[in-house]
C-alpha positions in Angstrom: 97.0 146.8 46.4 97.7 146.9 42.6 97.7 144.6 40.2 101.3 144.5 40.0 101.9 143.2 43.5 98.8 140.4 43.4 101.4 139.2 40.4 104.5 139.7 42.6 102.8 137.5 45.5 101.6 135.0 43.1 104.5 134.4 41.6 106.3 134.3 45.0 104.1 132.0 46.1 104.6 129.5 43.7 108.1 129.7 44.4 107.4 129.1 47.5 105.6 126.4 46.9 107.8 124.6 44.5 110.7 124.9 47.1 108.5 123.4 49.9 107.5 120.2 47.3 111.2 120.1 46.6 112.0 120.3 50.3 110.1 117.1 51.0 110.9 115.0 48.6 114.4 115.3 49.8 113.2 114.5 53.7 111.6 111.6 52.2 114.2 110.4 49.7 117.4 112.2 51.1 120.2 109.3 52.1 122.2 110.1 54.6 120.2 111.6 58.0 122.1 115.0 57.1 120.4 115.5 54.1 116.8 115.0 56.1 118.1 117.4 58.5 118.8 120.2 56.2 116.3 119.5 54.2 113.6 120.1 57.1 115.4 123.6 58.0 115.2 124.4 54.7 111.3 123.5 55.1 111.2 125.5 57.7 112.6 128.4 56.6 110.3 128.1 53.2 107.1 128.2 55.9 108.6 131.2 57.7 108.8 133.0 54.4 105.6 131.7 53.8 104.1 133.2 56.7 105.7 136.5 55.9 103.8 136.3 52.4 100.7 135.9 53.8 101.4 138.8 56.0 102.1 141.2 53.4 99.1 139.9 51.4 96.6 140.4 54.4 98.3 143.3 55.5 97.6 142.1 59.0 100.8 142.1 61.7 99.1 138.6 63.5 101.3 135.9 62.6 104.5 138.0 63.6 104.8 136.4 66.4 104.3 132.9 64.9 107.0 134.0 62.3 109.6 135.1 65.8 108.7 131.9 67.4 109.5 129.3 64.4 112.7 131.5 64.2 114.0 130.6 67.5 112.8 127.0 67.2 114.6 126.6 63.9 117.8 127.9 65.0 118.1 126.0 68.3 117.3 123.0 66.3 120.0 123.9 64.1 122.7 124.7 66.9 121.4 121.2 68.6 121.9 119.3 65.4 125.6 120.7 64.7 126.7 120.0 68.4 125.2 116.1 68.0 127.0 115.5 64.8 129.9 117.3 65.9 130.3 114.9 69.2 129.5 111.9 67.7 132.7 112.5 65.2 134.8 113.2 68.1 133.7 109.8 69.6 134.8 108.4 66.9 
């Protein structure tokens, strides 16, 4: 690979980084149970994107499936989540 994209997934990467560190601190300090919640989808997402990085960087297909598989976890998680806050408000 050139030079060029070394720089491109470098520079990525520390984005990615930066949004993961950002990601946590707002699991940790986040005040309402919302905010964890998002926050740790977002977190996922960031190690999705992550694992697509690497991919491109190795140039290996290998963690495609592990990329598929914290897919579907992260949007039944999400689904779950909406349909538990949305019938404890309708308890309410």
């Amino acid at each position: 690979m050139s030079t060029v994209t070394w720089v491109v997934l470098a520079i990525d990467a520390a984005m990615l980084t930066v949004a993961a560190v950002l990601s946590v601190l707002r699991v940790a300090r986040g005040p309402r149970a919302l905010d964890r919640i998002v926050a740790s989808d977002v977190l996922v997402a960031v190690v999705i994107a992550s694992a697509g990085l690497a991919m491109v960087a190795t140039g290996s297909g290998l963690l495609l499936p592990v990329i598929l598989g914290m897919s579907l976890l992260a949007f039944t998680s999400a689904v779950a989540v909406g349909r538990l806050i949305r019938t404890k408000r309708d308890i309410k």
